[in-house]
Jmol script that loads the backbone (N, CA, C; Angstrom):
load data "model"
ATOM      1  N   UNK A   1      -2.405   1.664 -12.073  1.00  0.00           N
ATOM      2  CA  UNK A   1      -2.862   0.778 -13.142  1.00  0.00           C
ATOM      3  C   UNK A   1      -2.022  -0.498 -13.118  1.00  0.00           C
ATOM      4  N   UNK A   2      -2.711  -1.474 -13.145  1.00  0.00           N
ATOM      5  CA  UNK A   2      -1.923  -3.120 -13.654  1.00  0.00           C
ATOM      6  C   UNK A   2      -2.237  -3.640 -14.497  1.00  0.00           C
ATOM      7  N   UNK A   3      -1.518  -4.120 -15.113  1.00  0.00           N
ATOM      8  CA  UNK A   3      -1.719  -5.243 -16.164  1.00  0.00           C
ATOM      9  C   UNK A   3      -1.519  -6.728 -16.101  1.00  0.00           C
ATOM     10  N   UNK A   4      -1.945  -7.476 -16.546  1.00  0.00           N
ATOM     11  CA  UNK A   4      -2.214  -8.838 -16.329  1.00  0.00           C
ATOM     12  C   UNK A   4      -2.003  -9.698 -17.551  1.00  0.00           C
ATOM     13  N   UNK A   5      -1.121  -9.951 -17.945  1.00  0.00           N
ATOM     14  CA  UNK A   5      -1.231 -10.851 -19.266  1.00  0.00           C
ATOM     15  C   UNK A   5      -1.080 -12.345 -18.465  1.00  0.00           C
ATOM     16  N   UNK A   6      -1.369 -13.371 -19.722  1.00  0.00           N
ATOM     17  CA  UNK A   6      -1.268 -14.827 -19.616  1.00  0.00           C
ATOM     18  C   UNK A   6      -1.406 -15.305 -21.019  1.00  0.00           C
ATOM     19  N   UNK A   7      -1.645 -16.492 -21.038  1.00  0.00           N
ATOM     20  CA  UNK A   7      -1.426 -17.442 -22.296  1.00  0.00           C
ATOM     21  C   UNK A   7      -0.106 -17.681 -22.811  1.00  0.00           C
ATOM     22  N   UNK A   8       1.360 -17.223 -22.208  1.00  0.00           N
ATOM     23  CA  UNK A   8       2.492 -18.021 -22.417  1.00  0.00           C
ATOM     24  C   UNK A   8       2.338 -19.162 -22.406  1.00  0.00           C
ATOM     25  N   UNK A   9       3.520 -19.819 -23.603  1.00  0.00           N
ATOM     26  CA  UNK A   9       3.956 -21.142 -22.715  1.00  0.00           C
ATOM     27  C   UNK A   9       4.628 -22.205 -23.913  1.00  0.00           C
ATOM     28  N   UNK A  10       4.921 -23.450 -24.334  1.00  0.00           N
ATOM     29  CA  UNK A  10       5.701 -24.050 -24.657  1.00  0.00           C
ATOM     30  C   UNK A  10       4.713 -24.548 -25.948  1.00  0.00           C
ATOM     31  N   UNK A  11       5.375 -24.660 -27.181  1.00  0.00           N
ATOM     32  CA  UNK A  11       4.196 -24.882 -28.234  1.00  0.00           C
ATOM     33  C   UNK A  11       5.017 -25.681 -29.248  1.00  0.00           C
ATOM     34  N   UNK A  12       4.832 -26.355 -30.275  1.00  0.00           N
ATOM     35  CA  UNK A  12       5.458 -26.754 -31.299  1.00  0.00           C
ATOM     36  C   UNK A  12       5.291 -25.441 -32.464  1.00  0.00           C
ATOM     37  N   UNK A  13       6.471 -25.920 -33.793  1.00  0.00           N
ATOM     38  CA  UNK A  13       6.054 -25.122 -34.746  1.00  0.00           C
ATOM     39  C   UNK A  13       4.795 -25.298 -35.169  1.00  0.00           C
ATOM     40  N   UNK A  14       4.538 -24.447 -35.764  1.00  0.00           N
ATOM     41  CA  UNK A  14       2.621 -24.838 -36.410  1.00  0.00           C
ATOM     42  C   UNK A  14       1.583 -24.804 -35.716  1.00  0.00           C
ATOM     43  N   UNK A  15       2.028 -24.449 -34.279  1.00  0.00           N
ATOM     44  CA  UNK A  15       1.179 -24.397 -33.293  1.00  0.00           C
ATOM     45  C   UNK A  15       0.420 -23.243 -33.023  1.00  0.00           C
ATOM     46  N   UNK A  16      -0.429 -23.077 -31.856  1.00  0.00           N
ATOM     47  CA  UNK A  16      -1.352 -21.294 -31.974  1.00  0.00           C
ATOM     48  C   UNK A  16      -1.111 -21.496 -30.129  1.00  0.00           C
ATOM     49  N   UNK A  17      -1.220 -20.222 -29.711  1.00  0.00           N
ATOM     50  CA  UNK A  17      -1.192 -19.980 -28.557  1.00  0.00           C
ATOM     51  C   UNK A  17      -1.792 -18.189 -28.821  1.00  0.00           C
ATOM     52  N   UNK A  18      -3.159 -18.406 -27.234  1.00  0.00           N
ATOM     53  CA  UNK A  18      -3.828 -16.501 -27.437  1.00  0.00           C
ATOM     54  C   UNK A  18      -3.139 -15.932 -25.892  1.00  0.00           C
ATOM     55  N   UNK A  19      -2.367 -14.939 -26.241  1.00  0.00           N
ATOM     56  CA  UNK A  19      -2.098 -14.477 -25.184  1.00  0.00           C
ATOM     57  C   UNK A  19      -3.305 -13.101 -25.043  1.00  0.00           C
ATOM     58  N   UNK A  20      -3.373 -12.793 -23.354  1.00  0.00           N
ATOM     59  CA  UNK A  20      -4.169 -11.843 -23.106  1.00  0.00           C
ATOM     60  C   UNK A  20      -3.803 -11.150 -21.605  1.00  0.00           C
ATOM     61  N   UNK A  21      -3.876  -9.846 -21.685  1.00  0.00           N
ATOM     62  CA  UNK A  21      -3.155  -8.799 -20.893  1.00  0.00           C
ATOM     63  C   UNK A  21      -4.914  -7.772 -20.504  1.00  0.00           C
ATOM     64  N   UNK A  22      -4.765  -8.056 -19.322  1.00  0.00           N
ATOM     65  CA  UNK A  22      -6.365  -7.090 -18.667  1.00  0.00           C
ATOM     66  C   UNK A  22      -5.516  -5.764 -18.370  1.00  0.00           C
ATOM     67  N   UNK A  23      -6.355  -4.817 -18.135  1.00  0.00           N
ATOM     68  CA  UNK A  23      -5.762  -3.574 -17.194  1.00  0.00           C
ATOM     69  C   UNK A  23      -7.093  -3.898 -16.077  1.00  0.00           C
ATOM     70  N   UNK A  24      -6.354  -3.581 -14.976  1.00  0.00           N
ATOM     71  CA  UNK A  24      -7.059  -2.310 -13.945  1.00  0.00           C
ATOM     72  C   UNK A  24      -6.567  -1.540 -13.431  1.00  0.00           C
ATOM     73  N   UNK A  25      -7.372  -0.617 -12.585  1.00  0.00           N
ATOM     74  CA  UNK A  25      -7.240   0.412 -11.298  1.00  0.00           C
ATOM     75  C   UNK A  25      -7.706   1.886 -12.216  1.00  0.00           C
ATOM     76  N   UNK A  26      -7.372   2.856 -11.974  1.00  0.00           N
ATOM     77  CA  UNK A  26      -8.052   4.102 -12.143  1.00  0.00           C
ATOM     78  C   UNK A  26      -7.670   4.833 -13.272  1.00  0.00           C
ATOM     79  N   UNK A  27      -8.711   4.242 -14.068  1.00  0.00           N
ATOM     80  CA  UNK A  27      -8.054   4.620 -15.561  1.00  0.00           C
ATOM     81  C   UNK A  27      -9.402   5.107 -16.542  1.00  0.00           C
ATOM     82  N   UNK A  28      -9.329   6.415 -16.764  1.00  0.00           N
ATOM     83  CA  UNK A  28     -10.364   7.319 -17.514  1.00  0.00           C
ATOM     84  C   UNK A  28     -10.663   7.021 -18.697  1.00  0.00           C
ATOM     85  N   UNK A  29      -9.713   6.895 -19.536  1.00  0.00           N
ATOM     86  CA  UNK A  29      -9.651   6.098 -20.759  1.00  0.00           C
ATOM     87  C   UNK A  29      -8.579   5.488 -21.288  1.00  0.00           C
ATOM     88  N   UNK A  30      -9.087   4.552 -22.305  1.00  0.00           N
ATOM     89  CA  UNK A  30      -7.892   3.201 -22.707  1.00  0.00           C
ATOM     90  C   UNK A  30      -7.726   4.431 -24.518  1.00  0.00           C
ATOM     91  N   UNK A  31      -6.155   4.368 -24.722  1.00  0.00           N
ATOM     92  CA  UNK A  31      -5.514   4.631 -25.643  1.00  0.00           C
ATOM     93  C   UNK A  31      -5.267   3.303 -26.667  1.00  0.00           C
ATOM     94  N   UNK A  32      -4.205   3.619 -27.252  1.00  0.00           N
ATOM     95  CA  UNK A  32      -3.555   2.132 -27.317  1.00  0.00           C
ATOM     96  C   UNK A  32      -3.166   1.364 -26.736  1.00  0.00           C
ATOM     97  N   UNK A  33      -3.472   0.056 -27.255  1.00  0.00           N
ATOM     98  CA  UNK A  33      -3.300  -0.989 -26.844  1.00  0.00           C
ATOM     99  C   UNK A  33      -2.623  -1.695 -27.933  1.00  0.00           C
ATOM    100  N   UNK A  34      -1.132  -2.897 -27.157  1.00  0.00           N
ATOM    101  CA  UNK A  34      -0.575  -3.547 -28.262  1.00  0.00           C
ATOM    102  C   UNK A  34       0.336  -4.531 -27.550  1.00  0.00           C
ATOM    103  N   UNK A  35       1.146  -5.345 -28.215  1.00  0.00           N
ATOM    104  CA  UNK A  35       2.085  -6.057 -27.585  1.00  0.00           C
ATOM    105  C   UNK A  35       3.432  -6.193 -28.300  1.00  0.00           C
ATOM    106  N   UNK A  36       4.382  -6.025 -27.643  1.00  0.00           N
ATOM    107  CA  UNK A  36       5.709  -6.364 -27.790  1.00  0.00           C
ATOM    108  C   UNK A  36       6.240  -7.712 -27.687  1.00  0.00           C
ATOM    109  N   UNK A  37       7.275  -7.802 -28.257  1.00  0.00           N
ATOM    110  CA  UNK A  37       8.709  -9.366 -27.855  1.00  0.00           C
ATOM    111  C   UNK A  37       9.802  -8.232 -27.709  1.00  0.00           C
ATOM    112  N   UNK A  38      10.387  -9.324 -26.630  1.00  0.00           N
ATOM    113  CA  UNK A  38      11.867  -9.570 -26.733  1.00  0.00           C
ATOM    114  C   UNK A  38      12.736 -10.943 -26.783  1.00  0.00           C
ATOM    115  N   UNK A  39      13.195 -10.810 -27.475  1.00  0.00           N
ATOM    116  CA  UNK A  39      13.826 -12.178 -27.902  1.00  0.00           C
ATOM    117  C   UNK A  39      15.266 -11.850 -27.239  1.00  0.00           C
ATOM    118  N   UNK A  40      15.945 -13.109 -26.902  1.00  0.00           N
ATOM    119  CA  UNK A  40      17.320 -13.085 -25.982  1.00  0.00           C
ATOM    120  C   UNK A  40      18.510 -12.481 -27.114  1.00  0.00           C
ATOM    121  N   UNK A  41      18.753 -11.254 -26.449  1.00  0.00           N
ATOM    122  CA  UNK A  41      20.158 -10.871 -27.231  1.00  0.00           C
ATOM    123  C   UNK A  41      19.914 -10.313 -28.362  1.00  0.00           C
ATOM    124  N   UNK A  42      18.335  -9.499 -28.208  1.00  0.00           N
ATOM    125  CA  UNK A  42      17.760  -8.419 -29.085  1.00  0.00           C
ATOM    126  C   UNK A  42      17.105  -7.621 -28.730  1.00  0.00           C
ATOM    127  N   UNK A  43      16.707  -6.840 -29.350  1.00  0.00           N
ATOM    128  CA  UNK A  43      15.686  -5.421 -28.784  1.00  0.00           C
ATOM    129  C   UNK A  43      14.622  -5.929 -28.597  1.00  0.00           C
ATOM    130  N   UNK A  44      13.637  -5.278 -28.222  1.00  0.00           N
ATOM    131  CA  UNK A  44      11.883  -5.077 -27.736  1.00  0.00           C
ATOM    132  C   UNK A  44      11.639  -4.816 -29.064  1.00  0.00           C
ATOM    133  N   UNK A  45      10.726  -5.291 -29.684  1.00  0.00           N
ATOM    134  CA  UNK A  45       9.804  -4.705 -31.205  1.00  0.00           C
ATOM    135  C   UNK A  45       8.702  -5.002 -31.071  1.00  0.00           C
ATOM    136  N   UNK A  46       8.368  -4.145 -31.624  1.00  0.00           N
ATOM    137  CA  UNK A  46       6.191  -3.814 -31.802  1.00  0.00           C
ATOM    138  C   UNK A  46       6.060  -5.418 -32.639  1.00  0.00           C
ATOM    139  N   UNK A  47       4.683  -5.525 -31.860  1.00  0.00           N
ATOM    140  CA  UNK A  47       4.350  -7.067 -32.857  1.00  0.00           C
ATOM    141  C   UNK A  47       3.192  -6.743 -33.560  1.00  0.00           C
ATOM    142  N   UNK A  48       2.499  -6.174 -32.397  1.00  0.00           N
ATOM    143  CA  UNK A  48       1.201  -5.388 -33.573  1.00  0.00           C
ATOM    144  C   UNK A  48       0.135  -4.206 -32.183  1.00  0.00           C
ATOM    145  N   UNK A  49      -0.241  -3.410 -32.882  1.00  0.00           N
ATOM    146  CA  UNK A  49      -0.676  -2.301 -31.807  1.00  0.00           C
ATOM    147  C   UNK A  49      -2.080  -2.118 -32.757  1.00  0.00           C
ATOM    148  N   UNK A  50      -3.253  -2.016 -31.607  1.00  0.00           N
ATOM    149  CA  UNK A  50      -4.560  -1.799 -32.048  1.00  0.00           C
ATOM    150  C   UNK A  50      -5.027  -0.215 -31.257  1.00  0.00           C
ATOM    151  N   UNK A  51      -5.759   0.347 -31.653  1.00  0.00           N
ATOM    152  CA  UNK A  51      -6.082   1.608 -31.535  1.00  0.00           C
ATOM    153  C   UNK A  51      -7.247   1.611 -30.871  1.00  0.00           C
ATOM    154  N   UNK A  52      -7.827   2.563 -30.157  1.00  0.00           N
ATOM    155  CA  UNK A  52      -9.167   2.874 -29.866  1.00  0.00           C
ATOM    156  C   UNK A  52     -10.633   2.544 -31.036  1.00  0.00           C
ATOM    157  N   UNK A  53     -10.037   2.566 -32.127  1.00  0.00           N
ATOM    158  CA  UNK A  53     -11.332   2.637 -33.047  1.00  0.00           C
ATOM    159  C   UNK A  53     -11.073   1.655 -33.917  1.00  0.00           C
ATOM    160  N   UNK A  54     -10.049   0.700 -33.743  1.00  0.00           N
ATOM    161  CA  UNK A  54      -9.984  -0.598 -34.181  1.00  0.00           C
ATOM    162  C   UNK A  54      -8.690  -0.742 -35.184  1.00  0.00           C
ATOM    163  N   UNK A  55      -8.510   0.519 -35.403  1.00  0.00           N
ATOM    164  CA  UNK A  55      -6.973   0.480 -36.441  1.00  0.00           C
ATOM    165  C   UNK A  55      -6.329  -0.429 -36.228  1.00  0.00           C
ATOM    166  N   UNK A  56      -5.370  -1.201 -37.019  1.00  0.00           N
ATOM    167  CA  UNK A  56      -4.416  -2.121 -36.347  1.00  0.00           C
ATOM    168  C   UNK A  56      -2.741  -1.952 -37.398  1.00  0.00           C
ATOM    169  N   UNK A  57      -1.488  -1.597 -36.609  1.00  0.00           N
ATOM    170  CA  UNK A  57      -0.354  -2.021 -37.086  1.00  0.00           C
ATOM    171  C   UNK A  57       0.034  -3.099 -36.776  1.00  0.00           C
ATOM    172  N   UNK A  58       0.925  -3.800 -37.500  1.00  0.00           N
ATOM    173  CA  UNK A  58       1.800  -5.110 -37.437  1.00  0.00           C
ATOM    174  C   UNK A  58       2.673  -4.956 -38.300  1.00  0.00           C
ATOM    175  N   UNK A  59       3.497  -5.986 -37.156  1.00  0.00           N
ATOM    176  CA  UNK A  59       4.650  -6.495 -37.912  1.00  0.00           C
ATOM    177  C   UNK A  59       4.916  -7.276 -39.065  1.00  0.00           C
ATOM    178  N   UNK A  60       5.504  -6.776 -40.312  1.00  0.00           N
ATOM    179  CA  UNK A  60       5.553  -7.818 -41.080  1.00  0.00           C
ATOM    180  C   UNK A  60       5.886  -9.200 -41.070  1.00  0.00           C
ATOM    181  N   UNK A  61       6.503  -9.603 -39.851  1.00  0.00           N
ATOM    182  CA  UNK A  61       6.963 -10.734 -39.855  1.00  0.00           C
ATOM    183  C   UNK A  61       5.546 -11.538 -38.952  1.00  0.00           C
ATOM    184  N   UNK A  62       5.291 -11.189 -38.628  1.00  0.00           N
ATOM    185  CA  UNK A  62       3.808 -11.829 -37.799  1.00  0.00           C
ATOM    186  C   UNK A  62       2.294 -11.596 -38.850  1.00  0.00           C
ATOM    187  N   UNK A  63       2.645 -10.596 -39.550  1.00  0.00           N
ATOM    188  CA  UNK A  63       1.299 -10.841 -40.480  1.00  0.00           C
ATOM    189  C   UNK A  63       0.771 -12.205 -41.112  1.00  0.00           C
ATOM    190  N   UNK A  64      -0.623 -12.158 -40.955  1.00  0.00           N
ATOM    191  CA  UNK A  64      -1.341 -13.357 -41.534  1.00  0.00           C
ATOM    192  C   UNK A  64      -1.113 -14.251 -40.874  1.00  0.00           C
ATOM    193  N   UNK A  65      -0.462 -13.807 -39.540  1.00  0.00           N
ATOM    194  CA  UNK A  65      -0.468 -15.341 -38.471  1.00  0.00           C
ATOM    195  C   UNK A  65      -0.829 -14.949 -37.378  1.00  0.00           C
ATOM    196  N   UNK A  66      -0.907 -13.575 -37.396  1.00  0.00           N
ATOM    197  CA  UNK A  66      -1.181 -12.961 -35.697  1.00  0.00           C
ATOM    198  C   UNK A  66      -2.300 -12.086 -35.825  1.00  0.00           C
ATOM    199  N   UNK A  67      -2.801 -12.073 -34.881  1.00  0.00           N
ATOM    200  CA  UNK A  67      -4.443 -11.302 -34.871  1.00  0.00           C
ATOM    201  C   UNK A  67      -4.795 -10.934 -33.161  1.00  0.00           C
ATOM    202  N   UNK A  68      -4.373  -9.463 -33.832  1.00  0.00           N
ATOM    203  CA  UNK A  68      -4.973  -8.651 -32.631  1.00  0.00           C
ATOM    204  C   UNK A  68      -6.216  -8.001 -32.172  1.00  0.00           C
ATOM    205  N   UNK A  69      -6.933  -8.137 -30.988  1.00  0.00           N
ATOM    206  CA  UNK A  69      -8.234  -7.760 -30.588  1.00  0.00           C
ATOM    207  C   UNK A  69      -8.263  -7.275 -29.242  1.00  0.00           C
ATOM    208  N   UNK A  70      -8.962  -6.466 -29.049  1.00  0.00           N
ATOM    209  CA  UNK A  70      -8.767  -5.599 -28.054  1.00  0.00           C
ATOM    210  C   UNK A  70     -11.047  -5.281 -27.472  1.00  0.00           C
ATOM    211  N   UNK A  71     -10.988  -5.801 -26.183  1.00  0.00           N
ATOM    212  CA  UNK A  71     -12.849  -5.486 -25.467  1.00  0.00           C
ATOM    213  C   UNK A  71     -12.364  -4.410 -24.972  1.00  0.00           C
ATOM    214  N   UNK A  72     -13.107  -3.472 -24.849  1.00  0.00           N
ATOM    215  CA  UNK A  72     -12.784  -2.278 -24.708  1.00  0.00           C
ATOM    216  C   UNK A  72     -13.762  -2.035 -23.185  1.00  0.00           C
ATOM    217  N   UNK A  73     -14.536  -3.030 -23.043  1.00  0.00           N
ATOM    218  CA  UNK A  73     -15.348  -3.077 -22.014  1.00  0.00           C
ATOM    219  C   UNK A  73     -14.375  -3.399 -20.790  1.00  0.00           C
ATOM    220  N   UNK A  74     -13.941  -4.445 -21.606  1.00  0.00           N
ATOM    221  CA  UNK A  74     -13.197  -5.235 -19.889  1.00  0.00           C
ATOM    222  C   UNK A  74     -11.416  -4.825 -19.786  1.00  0.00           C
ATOM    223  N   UNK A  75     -11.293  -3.969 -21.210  1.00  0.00           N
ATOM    224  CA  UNK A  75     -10.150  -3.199 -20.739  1.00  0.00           C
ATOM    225  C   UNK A  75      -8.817  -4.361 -20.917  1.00  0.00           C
ATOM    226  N   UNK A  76      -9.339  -5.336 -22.211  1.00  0.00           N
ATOM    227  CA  UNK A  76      -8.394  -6.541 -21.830  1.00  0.00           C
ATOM    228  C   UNK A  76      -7.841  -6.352 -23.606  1.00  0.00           C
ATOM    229  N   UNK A  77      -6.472  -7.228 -23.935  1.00  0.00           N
ATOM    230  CA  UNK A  77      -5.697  -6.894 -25.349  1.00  0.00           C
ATOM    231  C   UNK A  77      -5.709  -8.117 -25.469  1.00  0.00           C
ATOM    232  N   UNK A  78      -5.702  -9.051 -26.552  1.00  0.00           N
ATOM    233  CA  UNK A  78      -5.922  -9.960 -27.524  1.00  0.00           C
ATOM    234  C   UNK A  78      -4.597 -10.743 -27.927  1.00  0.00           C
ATOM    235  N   UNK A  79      -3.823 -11.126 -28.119  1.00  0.00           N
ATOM    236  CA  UNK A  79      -2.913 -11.876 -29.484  1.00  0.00           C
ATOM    237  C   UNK A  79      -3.018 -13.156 -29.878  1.00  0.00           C
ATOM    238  N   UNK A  80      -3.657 -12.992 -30.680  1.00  0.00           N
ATOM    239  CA  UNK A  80      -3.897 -15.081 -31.357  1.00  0.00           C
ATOM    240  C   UNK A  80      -2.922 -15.133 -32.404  1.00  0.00           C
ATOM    241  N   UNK A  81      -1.829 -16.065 -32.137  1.00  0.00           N
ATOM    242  CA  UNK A  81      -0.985 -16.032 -32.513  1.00  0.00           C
ATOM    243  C   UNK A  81      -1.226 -17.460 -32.850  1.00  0.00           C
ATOM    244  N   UNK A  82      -0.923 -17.760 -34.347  1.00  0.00           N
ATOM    245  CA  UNK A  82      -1.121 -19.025 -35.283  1.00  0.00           C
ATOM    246  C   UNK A  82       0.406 -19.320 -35.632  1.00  0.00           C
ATOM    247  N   UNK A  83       0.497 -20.518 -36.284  1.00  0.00           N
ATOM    248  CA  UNK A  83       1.474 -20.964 -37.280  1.00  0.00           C
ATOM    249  C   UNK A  83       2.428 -20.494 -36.767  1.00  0.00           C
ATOM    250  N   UNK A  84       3.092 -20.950 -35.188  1.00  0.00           N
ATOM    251  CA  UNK A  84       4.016 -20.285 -34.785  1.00  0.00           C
ATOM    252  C   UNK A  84       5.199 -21.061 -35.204  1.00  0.00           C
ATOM    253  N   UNK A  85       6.527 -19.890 -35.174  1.00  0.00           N
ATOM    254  CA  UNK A  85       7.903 -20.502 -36.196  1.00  0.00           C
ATOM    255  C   UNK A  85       8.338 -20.221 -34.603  1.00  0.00           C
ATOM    256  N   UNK A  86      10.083 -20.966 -34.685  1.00  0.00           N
ATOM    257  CA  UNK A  86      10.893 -20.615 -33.887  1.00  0.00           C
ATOM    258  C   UNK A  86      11.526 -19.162 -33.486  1.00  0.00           C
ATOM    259  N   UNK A  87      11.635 -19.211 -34.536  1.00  0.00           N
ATOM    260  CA  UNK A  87      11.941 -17.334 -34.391  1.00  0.00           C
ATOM    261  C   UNK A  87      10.861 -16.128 -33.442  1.00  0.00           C
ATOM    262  N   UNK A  88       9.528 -16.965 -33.251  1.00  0.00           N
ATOM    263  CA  UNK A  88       8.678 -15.853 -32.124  1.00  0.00           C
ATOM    264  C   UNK A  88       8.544 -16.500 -31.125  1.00  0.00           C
ATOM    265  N   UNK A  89      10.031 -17.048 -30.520  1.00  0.00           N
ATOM    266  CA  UNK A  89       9.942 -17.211 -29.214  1.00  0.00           C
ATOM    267  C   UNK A  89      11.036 -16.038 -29.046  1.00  0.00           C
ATOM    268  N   UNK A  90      10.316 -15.514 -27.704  1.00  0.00           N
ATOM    269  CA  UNK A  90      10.494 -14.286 -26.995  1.00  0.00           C
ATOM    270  C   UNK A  90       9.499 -13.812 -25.480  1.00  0.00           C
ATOM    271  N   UNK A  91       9.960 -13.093 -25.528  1.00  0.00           N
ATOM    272  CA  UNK A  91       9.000 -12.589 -23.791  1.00  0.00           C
ATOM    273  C   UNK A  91       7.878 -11.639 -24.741  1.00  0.00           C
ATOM    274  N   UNK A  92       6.989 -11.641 -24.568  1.00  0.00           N
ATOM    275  CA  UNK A  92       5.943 -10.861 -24.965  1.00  0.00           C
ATOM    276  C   UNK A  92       5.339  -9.722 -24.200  1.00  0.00           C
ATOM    277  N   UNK A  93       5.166  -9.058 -24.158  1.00  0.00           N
ATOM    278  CA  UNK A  93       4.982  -7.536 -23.544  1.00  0.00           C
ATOM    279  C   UNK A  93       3.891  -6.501 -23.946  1.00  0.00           C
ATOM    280  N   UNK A  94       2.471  -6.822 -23.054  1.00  0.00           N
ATOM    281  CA  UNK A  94       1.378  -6.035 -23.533  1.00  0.00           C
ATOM    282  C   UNK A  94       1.897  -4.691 -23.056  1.00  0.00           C
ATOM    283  N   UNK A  95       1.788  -3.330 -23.729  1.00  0.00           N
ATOM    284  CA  UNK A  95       1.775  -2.475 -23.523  1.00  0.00           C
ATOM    285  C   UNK A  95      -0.146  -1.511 -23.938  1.00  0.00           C
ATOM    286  N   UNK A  96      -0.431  -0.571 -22.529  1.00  0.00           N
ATOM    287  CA  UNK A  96      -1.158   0.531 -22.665  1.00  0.00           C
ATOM    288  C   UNK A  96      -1.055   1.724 -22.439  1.00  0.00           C
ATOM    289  N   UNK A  97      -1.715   2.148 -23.399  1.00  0.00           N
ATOM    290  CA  UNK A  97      -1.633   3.865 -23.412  1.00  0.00           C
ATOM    291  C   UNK A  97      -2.826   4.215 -22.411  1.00  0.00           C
ATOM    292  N   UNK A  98      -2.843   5.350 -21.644  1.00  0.00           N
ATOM    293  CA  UNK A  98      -4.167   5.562 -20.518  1.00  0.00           C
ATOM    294  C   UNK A  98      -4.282   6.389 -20.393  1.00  0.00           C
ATOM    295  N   UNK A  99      -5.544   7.363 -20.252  1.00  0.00           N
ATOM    296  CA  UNK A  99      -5.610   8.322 -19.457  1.00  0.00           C
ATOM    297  C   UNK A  99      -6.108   8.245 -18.179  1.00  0.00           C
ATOM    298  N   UNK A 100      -5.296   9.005 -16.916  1.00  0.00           N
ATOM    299  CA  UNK A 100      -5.459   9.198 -15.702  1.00  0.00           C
ATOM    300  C   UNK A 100      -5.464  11.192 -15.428  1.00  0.00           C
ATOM    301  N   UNK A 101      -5.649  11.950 -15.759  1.00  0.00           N
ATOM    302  CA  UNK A 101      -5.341  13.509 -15.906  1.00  0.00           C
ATOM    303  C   UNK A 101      -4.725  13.581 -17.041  1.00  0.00           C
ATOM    304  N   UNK A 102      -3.683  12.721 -17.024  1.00  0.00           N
ATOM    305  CA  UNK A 102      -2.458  12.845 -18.364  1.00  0.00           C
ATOM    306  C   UNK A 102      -2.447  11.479 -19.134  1.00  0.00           C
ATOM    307  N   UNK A 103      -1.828  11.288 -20.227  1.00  0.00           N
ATOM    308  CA  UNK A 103      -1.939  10.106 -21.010  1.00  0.00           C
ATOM    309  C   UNK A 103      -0.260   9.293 -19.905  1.00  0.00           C
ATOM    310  N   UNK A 104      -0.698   8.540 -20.134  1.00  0.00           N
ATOM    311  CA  UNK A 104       0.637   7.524 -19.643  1.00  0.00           C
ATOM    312  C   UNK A 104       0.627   6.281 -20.454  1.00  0.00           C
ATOM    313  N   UNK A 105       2.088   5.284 -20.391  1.00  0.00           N
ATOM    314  CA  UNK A 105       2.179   4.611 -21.173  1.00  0.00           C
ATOM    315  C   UNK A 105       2.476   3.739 -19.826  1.00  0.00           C
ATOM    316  N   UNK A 106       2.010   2.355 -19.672  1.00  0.00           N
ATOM    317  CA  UNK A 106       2.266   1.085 -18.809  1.00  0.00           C
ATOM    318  C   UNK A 106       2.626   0.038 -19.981  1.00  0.00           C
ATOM    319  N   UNK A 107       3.370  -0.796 -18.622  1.00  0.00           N
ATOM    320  CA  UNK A 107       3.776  -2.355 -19.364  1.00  0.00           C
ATOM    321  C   UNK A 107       3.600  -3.393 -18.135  1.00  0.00           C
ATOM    322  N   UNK A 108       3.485  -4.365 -19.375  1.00  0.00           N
ATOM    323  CA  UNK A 108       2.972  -5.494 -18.682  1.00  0.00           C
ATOM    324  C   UNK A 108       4.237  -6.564 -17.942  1.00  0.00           C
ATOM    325  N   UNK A 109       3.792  -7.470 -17.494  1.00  0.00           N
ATOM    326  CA  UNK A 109       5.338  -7.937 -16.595  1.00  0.00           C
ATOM    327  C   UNK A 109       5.511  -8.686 -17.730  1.00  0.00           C
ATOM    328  N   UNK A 110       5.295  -9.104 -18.651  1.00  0.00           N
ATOM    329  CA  UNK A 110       5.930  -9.997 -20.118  1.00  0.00           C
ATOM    330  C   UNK A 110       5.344 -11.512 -19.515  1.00  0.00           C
ATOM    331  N   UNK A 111       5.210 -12.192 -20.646  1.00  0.00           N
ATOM    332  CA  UNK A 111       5.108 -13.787 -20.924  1.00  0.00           C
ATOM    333  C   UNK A 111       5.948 -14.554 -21.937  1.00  0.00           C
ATOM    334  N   UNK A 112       6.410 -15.641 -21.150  1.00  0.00           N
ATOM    335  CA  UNK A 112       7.294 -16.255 -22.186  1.00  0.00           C
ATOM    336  C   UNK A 112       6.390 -17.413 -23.065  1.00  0.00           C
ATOM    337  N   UNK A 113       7.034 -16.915 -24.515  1.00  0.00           N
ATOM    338  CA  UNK A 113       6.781 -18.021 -25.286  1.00  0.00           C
ATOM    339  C   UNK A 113       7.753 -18.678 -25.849  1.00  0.00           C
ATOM    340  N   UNK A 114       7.755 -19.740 -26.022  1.00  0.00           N
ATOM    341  CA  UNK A 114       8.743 -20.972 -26.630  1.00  0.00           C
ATOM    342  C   UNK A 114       7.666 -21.165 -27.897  1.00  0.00           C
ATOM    343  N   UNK A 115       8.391 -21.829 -28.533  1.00  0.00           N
ATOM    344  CA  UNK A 115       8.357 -21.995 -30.052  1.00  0.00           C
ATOM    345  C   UNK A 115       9.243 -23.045 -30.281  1.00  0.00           C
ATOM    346  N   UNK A 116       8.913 -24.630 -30.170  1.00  0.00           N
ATOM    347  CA  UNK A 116      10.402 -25.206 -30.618  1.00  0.00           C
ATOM    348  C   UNK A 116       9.688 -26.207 -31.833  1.00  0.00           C
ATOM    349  N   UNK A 117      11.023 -26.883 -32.437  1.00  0.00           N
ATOM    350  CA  UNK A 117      11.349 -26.963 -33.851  1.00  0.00           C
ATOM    351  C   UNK A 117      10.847 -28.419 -33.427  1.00  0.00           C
TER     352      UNK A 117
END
end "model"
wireframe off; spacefill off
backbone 0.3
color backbone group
């Protein structure tokens, strides 16, 4: 399985940038789907994770600015990310859940976003 994200890249505050992460290769069914940050000289944290049947968690700190969507056809994850502050610059990190025989969890190679003031 691979993943493919894009839509990094250099933005002002107040700005929107959609990042988007495809899967392929041999994959029975799509689990969750979601994306991570890491910000320099901090942990990895959930930003918001969408479910098979549309559920969605988020982060409080990204609510009402971030909006996750997930085609279930083309196997691809969503983040429209609005009203961006400095603080969500970080590497971003689609993660999927899959089944292949067994459930497995993949990650994506990350995208950087900038956010400047």
């Amino acid at each position: 399985v691979q993943l493919q994200a894009s839509g990094g890249g250099l933005v002002q505050t107040g700005g929107s940038l959609r990042l988007s992460c495809a899967a392929s290769g041999s994959i029975f069914s799509i689990g969750d789907m979601g994306w991570y940050r890491q910000a320099p000289g901090k942990q990895r944290e959930l930003v918001a994770l969408i479910g098979i049947s549309g559920s969605i968690k988020c982060a409080d700190s990204v609510k009402d600015r971030f909006t996750i969507s997930r085609d279930n056809a083309k196997i691809t994850v969503y983040l429209q990310m609005d009203s961006l502050k400095p603080e969500d610059t970080a590497v971003y990190y689609c993660n999927v859940n899959y089944l292949q025989g067994n459930w497995y969890t993949h990650w994506g190679q990350g995208t950087l976003v900038t956010v400047s003031s």
